[in-house]
ZATOR-318653 format. One record per residue: z, y, x of N, C-alpha, C in turn; residue number from 1. Coordinates in steps of 0.02 Angstrom, whole numbers, always signed. Each point is the difference from the previous one (the first is absolute). Layout:
<recs>
REC    n.up  n.north  n.east   ca.up  ca.north  ca.east    c.up  c.north  c.east  resi
REC       Z        Y       X       Z         Y        X       Z        Y       X   NUM
...
</recs>
This chain:
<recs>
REC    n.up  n.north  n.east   ca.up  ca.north  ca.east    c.up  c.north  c.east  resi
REC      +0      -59     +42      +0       +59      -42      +0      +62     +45     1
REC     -31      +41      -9     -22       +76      +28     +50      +62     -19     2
REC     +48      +30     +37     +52       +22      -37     -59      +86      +6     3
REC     +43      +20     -45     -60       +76      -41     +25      +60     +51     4
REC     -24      +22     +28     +18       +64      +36     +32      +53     -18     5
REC     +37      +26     +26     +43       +85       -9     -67      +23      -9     6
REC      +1      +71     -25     -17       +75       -7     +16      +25     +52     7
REC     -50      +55     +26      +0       +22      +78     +46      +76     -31     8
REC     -24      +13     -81     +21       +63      -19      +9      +26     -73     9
REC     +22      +35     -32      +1        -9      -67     -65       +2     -23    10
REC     -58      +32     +38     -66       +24      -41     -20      -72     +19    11
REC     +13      -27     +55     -48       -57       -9     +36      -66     -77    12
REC     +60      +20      +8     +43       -49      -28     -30      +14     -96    13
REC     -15      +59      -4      -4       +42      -65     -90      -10     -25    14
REC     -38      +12     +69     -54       +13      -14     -54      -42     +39    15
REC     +14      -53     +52     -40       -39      +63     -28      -59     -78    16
REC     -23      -38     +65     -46       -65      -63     +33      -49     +54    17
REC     +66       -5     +34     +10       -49       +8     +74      -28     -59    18
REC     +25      -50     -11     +27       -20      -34     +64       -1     +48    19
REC     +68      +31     -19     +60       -15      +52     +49      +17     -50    20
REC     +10      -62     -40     +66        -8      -33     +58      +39     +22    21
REC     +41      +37     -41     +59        -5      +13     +67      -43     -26    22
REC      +3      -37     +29     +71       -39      -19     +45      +31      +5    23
REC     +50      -35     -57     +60       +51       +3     +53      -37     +40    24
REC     +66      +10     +14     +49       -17      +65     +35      -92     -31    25
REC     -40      -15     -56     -13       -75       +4     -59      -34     -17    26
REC     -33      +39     +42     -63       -26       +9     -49       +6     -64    27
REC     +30      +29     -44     -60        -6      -68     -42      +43     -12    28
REC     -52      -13     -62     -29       +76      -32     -10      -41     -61    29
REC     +18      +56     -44     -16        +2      -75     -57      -30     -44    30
REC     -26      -34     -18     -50       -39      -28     -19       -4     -78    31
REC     -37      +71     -32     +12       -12      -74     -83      -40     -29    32
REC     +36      -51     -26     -95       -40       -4     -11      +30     -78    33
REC     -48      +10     -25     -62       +20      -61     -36      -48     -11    34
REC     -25       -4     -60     -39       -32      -27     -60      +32     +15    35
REC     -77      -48     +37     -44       +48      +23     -16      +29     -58    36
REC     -11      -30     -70     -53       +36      -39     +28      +27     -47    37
REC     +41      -13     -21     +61       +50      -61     +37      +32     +52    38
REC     +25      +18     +51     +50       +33      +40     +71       -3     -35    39
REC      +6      -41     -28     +84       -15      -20     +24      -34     +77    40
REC     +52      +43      -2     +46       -34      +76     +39      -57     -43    41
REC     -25      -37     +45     +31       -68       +2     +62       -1     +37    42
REC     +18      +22     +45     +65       -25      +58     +24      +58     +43    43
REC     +38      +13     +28     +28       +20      +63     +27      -34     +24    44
REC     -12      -16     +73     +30       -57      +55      -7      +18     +69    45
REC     +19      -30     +47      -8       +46      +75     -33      -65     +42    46
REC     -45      +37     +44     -18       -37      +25     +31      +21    +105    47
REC     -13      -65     +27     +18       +31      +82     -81       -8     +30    48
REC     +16      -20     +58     -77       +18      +55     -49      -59     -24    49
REC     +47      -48     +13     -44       -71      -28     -23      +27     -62    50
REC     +53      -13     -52     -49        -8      -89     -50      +55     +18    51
REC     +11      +65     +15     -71       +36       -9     -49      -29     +26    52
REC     +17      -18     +76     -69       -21      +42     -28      -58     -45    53
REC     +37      -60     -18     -42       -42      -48     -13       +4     -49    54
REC     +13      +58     -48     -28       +20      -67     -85      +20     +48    55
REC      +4      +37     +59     -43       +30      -11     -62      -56     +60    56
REC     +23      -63      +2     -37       -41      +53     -29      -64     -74    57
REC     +38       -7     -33      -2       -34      -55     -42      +18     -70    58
REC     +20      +63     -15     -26       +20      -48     +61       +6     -63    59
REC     +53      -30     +10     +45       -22      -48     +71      +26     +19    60
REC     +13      +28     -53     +71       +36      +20     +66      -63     +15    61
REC     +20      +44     +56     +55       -49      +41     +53      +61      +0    62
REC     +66      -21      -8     +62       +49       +0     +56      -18     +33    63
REC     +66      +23      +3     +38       -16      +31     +67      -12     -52    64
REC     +25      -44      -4     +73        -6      -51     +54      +25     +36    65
REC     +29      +53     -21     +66       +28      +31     +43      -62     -28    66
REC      +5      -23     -54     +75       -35      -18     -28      -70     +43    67
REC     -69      -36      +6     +14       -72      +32      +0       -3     +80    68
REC     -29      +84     +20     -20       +12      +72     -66      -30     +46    69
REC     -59      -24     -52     -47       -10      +16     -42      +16     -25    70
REC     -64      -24     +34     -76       +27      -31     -24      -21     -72    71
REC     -24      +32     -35     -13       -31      -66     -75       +1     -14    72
REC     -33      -62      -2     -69       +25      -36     +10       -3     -57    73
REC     -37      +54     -49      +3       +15      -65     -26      -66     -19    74
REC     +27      -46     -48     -45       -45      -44      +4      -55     +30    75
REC     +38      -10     +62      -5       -51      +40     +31      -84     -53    76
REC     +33      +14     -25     +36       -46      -55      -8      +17     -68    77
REC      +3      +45     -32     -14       +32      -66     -73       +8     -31    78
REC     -73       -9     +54     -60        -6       -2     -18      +72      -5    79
REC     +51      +71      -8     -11       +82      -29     -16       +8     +72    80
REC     -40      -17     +31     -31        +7      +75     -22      +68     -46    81
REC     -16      +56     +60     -18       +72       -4     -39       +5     +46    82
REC     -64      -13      -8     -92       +24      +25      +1      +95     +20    83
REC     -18      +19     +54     +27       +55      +12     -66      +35      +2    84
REC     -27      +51     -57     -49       +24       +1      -3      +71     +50    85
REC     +60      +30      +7      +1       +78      +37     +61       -8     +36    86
REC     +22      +24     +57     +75       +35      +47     -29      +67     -22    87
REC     +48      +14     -10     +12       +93      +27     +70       +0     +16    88
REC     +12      +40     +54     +38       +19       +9     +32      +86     +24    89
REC     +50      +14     -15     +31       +73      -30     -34      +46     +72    90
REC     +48      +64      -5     -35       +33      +33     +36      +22     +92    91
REC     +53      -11     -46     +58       -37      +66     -10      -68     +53    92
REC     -36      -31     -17      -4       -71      -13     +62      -44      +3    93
REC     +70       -2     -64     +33       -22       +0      +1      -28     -56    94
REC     -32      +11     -70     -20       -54      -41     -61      -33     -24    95
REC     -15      -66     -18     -78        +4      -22     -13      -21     -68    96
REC     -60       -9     -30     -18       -26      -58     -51      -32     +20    97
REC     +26      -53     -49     -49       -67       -3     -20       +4     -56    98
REC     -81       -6     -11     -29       -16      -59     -32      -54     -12    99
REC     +26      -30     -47      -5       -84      +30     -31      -22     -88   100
REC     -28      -79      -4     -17       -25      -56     +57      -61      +5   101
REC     +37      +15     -55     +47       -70      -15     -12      -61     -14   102
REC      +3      -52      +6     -55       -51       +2     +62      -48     -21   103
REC      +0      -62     -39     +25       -71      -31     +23      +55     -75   104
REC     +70       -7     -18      +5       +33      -71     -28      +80      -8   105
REC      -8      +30     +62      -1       +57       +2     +76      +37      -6   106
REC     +46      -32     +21     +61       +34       +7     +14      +30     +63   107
REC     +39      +26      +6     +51       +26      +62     +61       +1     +10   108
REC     +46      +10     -60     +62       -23       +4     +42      -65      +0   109
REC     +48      -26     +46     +39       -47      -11      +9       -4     -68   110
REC     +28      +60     -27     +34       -34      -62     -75      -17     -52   111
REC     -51      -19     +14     -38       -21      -32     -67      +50     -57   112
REC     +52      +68     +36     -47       +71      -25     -49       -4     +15   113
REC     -70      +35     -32     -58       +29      +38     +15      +56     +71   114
REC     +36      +16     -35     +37       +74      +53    +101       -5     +20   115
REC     -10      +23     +57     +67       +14      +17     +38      +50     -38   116
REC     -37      +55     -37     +22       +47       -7     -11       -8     -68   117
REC     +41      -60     -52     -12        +1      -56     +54       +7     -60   118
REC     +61      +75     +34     +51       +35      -55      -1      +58     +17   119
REC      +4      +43     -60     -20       +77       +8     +82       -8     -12   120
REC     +40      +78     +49     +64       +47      -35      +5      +11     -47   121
REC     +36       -8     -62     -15       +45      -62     +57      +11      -5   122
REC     +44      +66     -13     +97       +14       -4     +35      -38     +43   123
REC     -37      -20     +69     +72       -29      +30     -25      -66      +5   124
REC     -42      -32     -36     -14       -63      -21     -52      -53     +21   125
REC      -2      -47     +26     -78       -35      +19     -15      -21     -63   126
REC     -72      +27     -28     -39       -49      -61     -59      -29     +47   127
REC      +4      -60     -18     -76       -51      +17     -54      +40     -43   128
REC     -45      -11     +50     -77       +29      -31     -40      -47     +25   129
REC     -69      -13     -28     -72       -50      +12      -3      +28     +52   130
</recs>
C-alpha cells in the first residue's frame, strides 16, 4: 500500500491536483457515502489510509470500524457491497464523499435501514421515517 503524501502548503493542500489526505490524530477521515443517483446519504463512517486506498484500488467502498478496530469492506457479509461511482473530497482534504451504487438489498444500515439516517428530532424526540 502507497501511503498519500503531506501538502507542501495550504494552496497546494486547498487547490494542487494531488490528493493528500488529512488524517486526524487517530488516523481517520470522515466518510459520508450517497446514493449515486437519488443523493440520499446513506452513512457516515471513517475511513484510515488503507480503506481509502482500497475503496479507491477496488472500486468498492472499504472503511474502518472504530468499535471492532478493523477494516471493513462495505457488504463484505451483508451482500450491501457499495460500487463507488465518484470520491470527492472536501476542501481541506479532511473529509470525503463517496458516491457509491448500493448493491444486494440496496441497504446501508445495520439495523436493516435503507439509510443510516432514518429518525428525524421532533420536540426532543426520535420519530422513524421511510
Amino acid at each position: 500500500m502507497t501511503a498519500f503524501p503531506t501538502a507542501p502548503s495550504a494552496d497546494a493542500l486547498e487547490n494542487g491536483k494531488v490528493l493528500a489526505p488529512r488524517f486526524d490524530d487517530n488516523g481517520l477521515i470522515a466518510a459520508v457515502a450517497t446514493h449515486a443517483e437519488t443523493g440520499e446519504v446513506l452513512m457516515l463512517a471513517w475511513m484510515n489510509a488503507e480503506a481509502l486506498q482500497r475503496t479507491l484500488e477496488t472500486g468498492e467502498a472499504h472503511y474502518w470500524s472504530r468499535s471492532r478496530q478493523e477494516l471493513w469492506h462495505k457488504g463484505a457479509t451483508s451482500g450491501q457491497v457499495q460500487v463507488l461511482e465518484e470520491l470527492r473530497i472536501d476542501c481541506d482534504q479532511d473529509a470525503v464523499w463517496l458516491k457509491v451504487w448500493p448493491q444486494g438489498d440496496g441497504g446501508a444500515c445495520h439495523t436493516g435501514q435503507r439509510s443510516c439516517f432514518y429518525r428525524t428530532v421532533e420536540n426532543g424526540k426520535l420519530v422513524r421515517r421511510p
